[in-house]
MARMAR-232630 format. One line per 4 residues: for each residue x, y, z of N, C-alpha, C. Coordinates in Angstrom, 1 decimal, always signed. Each point is the difference from the previous one (the first is absolute). Example, Ala and Ser with C-alpha at 12.3 -4.5 7.8 and 13.67 -1.06 7.14 Angstrom:
BEGIN
+13.2:-5.7:+7.8:-0.9:+1.2:+0.0:+0.9:+1.2:+0.0  -0.4:+1.1:-0.7:+0.9:+1.1:+0.0:-0.8:+1.1:+0.8
REM end
This chain:
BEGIN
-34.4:-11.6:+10.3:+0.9:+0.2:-1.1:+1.2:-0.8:+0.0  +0.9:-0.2:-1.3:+0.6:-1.1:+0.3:+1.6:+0.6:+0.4  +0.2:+1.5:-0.5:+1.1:+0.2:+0.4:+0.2:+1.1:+0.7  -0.9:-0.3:+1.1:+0.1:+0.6:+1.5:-1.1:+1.0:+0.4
-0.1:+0.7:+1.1:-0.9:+0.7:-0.2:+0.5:+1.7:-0.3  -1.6:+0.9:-0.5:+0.4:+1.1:-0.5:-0.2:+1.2:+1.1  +0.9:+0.9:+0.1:-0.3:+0.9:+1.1:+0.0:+1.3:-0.6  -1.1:+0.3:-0.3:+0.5:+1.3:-0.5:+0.4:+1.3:+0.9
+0.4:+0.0:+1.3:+0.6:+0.8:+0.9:+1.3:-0.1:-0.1  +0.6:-0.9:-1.1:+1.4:-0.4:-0.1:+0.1:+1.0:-1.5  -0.5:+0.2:-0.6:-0.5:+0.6:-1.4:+0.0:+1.5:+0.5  -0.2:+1.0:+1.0:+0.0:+1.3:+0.4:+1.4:+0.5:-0.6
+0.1:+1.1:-0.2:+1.3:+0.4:-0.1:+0.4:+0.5:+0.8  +1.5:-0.4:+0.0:+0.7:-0.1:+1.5:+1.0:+1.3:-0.4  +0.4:+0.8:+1.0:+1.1:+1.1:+0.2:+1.0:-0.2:+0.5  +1.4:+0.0:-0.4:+1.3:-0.1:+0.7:+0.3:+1.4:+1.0
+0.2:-0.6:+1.5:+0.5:+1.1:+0.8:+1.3:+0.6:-0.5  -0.2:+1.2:+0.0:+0.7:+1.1:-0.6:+2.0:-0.7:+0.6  +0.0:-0.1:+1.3:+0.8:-0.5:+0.5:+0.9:-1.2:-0.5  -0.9:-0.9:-1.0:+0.4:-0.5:-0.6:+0.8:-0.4:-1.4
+0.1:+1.3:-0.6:+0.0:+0.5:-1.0:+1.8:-0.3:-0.2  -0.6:-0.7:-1.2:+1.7:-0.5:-0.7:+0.3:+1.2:-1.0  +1.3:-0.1:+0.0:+0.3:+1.2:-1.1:-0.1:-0.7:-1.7  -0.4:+0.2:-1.0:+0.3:-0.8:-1.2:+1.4:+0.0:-0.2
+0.4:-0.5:-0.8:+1.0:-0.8:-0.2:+0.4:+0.5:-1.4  +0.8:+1.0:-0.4:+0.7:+0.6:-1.6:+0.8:-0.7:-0.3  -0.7:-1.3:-1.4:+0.8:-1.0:-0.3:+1.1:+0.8:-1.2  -0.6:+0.9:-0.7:+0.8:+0.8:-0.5:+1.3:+0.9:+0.6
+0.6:-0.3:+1.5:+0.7:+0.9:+0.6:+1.5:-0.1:-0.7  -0.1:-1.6:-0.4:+1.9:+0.0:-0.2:-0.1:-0.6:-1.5  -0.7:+0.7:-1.1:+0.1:-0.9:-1.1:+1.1:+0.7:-0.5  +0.8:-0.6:-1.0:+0.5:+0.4:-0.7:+0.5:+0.1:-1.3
+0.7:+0.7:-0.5:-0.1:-0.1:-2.0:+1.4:-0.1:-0.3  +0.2:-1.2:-0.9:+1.2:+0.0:-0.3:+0.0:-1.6:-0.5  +1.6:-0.5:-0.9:+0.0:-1.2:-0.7:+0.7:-0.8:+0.8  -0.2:-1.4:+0.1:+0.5:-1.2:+0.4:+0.7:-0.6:-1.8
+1.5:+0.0:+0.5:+0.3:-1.0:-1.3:+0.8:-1.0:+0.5  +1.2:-1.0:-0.4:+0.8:-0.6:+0.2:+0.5:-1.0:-1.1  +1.1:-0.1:+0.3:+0.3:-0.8:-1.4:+0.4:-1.7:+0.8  +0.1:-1.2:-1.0:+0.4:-0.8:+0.5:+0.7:-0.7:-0.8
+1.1:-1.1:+0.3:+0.9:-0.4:-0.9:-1.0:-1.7:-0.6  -1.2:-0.2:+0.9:-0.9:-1.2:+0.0:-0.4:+0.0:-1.2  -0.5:-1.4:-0.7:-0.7:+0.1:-1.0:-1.8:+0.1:+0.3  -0.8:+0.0:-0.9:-1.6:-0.2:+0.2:-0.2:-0.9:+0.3
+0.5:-1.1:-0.7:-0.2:-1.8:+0.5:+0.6:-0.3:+1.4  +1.2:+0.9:+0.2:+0.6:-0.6:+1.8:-0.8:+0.9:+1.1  -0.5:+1.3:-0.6:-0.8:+0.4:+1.1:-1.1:-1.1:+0.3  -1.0:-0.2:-1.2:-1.2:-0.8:+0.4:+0.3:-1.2:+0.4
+1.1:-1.0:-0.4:+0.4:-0.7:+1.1:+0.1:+0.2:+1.1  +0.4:+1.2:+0.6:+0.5:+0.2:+1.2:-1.5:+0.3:+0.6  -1.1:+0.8:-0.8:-1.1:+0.0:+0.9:-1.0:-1.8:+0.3  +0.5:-0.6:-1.5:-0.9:-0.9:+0.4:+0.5:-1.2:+1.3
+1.3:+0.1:+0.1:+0.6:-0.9:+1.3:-0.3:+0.9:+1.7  -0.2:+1.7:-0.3:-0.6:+0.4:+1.2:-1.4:-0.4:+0.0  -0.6:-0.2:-0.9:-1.8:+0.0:+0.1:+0.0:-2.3:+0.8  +1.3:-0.6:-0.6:-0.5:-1.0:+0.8:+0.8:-0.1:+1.1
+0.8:+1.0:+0.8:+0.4:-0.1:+1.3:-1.1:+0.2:+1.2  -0.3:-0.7:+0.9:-0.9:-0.2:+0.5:-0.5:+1.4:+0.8  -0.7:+0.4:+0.7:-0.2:+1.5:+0.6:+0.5:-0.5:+1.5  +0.6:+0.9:+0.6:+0.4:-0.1:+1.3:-1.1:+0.4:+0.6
-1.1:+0.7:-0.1:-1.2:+0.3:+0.8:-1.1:-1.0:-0.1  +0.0:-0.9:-0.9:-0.9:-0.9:-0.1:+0.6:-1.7:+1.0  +1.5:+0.5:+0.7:-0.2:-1.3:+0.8:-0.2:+0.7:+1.6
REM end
């Protein structure tokens, strides 16, 4: 076969030792309800300037 061989002993279903047992994770624990506003004295054209000179500053994780 060309992409590898087939085991089907690898195909069994396998059981996590109890011991092992992660607790789930309640992504729901800290949501919250409520409004984000803010005002600004910027225009619409100086914001999008302002994002399009951050989109060509270079990424500091990419050197």
């Amino acid at each position: 076969m060309g992409f590898g061989s087939y085991d089907e002993s690898e195909q069994q279903q396998q059981t996590a030792d109890d011991d092992d047992t992660v607790e789930a994770v309640n992504v729901h624990e800290h949501d919250h309800d409520g409004q984000l506003s803010f005002e600004s004295d910027a225009s619409t054209d100086e914001l999008v300037s302002q994002l399009g000179s951050m989109k060509d500053e270079p990424d500091d994780e990419d050197e």
